[in-house]
N, C-alpha and C positions, 0 to 999 in steps of 0.2 A: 638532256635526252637526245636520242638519237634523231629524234622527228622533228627536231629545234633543230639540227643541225642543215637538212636537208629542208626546210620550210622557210630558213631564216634567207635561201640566195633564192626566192621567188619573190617579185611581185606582189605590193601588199594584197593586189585584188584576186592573184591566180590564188595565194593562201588559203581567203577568205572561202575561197568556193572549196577549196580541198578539205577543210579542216568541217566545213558544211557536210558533206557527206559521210562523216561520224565512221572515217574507216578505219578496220584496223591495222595498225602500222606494218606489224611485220609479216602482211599479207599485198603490201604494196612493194609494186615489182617495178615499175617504171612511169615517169610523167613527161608526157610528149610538149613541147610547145613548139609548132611548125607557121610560120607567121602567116595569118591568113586564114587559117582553119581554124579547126576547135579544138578546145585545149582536149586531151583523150588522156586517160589512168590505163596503166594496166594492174587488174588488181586480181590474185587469186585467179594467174592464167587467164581472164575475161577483161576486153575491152569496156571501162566507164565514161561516159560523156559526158561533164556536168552540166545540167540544166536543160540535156536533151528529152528529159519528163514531158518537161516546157515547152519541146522544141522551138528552144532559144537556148540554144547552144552559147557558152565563152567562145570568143575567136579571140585567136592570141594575136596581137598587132607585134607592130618593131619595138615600137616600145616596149614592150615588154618581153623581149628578147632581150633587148640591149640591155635593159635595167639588170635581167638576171646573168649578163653577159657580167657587168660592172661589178656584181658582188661577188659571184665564180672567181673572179680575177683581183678581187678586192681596188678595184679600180686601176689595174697595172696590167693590163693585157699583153705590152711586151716581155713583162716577166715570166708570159710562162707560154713565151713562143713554139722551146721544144715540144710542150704538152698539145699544143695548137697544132702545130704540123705532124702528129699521132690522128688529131682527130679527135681527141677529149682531151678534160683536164680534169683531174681528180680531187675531190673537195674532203674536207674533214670527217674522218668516220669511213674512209674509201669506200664515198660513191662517187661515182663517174657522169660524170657528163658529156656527152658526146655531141655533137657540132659539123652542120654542114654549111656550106657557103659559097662562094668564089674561092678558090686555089689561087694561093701564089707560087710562083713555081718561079727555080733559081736549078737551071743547069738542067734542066728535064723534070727535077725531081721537086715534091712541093715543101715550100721553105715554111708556110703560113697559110692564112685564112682570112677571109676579108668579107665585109657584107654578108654575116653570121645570119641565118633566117631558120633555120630550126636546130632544137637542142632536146637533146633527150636524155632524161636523169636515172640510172640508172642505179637503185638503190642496193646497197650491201646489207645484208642482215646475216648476224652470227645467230648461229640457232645451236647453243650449245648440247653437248649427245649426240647431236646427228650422227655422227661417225663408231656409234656404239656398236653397232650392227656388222660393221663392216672389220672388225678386227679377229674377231674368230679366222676369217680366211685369209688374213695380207699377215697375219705372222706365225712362222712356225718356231718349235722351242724358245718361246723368248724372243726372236729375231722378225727383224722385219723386211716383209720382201718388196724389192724394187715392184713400185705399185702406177699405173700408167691410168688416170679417169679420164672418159671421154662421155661428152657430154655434147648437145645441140646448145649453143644460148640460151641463157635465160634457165638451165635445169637445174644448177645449185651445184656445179659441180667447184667453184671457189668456197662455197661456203663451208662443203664437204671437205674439201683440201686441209680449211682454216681448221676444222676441229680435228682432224687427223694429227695435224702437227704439235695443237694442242695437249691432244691426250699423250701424243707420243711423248711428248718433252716431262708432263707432267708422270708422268707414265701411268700404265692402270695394271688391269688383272692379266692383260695380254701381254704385257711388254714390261720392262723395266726402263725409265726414265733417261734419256738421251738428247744429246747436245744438236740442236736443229737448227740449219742453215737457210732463212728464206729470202730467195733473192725477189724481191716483189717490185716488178719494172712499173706496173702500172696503180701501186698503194692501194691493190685492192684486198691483197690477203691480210695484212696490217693495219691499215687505212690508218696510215702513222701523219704525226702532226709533228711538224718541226722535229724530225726525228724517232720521234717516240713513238709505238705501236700503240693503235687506242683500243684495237681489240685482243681477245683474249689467247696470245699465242704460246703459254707457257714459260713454265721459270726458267728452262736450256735451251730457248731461242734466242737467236741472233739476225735482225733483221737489215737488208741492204735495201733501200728505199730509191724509188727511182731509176733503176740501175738497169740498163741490158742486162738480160739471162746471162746468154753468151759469157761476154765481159765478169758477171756479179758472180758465178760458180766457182770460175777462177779464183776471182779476188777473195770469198769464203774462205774455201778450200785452204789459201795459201796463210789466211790471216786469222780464220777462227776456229781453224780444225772442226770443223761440223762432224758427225757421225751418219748423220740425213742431212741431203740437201731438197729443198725442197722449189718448186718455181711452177708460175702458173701457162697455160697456152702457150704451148712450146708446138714446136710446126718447121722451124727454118733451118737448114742446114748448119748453121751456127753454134746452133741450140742444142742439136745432135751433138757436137763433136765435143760441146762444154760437158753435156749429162756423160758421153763414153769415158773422156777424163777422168770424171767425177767416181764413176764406176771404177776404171780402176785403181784410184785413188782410194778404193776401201768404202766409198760414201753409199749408203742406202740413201736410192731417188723416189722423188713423192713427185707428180707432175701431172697436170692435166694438158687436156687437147679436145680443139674442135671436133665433131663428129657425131655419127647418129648409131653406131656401132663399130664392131672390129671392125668387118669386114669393109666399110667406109676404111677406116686407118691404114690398112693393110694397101689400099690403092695408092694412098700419099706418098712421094717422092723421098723425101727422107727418115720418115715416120715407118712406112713400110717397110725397109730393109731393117730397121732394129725390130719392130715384131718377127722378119722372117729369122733374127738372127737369135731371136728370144733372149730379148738384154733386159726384156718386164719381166717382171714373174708371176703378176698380178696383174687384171684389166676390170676395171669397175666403169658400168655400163649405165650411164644415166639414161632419165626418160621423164616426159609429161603427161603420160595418156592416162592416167590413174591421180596422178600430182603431180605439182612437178617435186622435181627430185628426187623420185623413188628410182629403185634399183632395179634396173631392167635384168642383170647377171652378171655374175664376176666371176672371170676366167683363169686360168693355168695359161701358164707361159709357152703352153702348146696350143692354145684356143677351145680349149675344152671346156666347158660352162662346169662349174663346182656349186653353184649358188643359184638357185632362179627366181 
């Protein structure tokens, strides 16, 4: 089960108290341990404090940092120094855990992480259908149009990607079934284990696990002939010139990006010139204020709301 996966690298005592408040899983969104404070859930958008009924709060000590430091890492923290020097490391079932501390830094830039004192688990949930709603408007005749999600944190805009690419590949009543390239840098769309996707990305997927966007579009492109390429939080001038490639290489792109709307995107440094240049042709507009995840509106590759 997915909730063995993520319960098995805590602490047998931070467990005990989570598995106590009888929650439902795929309504848990993130578990803070910040060393010194109280352990805090975020669950269904709202912060939980267990035992703050009581007020007698869990405080998370180092140990219990370091313990679920040890398991993250399966007790080999140099092996997975590049994930370290990102700032998380991605565990089974692509959740994330992400990690603050002392900076090592080698040339300016930071190499590593040292004296880890909070960690924040970030859990991935496939919520398969999600993305039923949203095909009426990202394909015409059959075809699928270059589709840009922009989302704040935490609104589901990965897990909306993951069933996109799903249906695509598998294909449905919108589309006819097509060869999917997902370059997934941080194993959150996949959440692949020694290679293998462990979630549900369809039978004409092709997953590059670990990989810079940039770099992984290329490498697709040149070795699996994708028909879509797909890749999540994309933002860097790098990222740009992979998806333009890509584009005219014939490839339908699926992509998300930080943001609380267009008009946010539209300010972004290299983000903004392919909106002005309208290389999306689709913009799917997450939001929390109702749930999260729900669709704020999804635009025409003029900015014209089609959907609200």
């Amino acid at each position: 089960m997915e909730r063995n996966k993520v319960l098995k690298v805590l602490p047998g005592s931070v467990r005990l108290l989570i598995e106590k408040e009888n929650l439902q899983y795929e309504y848990l969104q993130e578990i803070k341990l910040r060393t010194g404070q109280p352990l805090i859930l975020k669950y269904k958008g709202n912060e939980i404090i267990p035992g703050k009924a009581k007020e007698r709060p869990y405080i998370v000590s180092a140990a219990d940092v370091r313990e679920t430091m040890d398991y993250v890492s399966n007790y080999s923290l140099y092996a997975y120094e590049e994930e370290m020097r990102q700032g998380f490391i991605t565990i089974e079932g692509g959740h994330r855990v992400g990690m603050t501390g002392q900076a090592i830094l080698e040339e300016g830039k930071v190499k590593n992480l040292k004296y880890v004192s909070s960690l924040n688990i970030r859990m991935a949930h496939e919520v398969l259908g999600c993305a039923d709603g949203v095909f009426p408007y990202i394909t015409y005749n059959r075809q699928l149009a270059h589709t840009l999600i922009i989302s704040p944190p935490g609104c589901g805009k990965t897990t909306l990607l993951r069933d996109m690419v799903r249906q695509i590949s598998n294909g449905n009543d919108w589309i006819s079934g097509m060869s999917v390239g997902v370059v997934d840098e941080r194993s959150e769309i996949g959440g692949s284990y020694m290679g293998v996707s462990q979630n549900h990305l369809g039978m004409r997927t092709d997953v590059l696990d670990c990989c810079p966007k940039a770099e992984g579009m290329i490498m697709l492109i040149r070795s699996m002939g994708p028909q879509v390429v797909a890749v999540d939080e994309i933002g860097a001038s790098e990222d740009v010139h992979a998806i333009e490639y890509a584009m005219y290489c014939g490839c339908k792109l699926l992509a998300t990006a930080h943001g609380a709307s267009l008009e946010e995107i539209k300010k972004k440094p290299h983000l903004g010139r392919m909106v002005e240049e309208r290389r999306f042709e689709r913009y799917i507009v997450l939001g929390n204020v109702g749930q999260v995840g729900e669709i704020r509106g999804i635009y025409d590759e003029a900015g014209r709301e089609i959907r609200k």
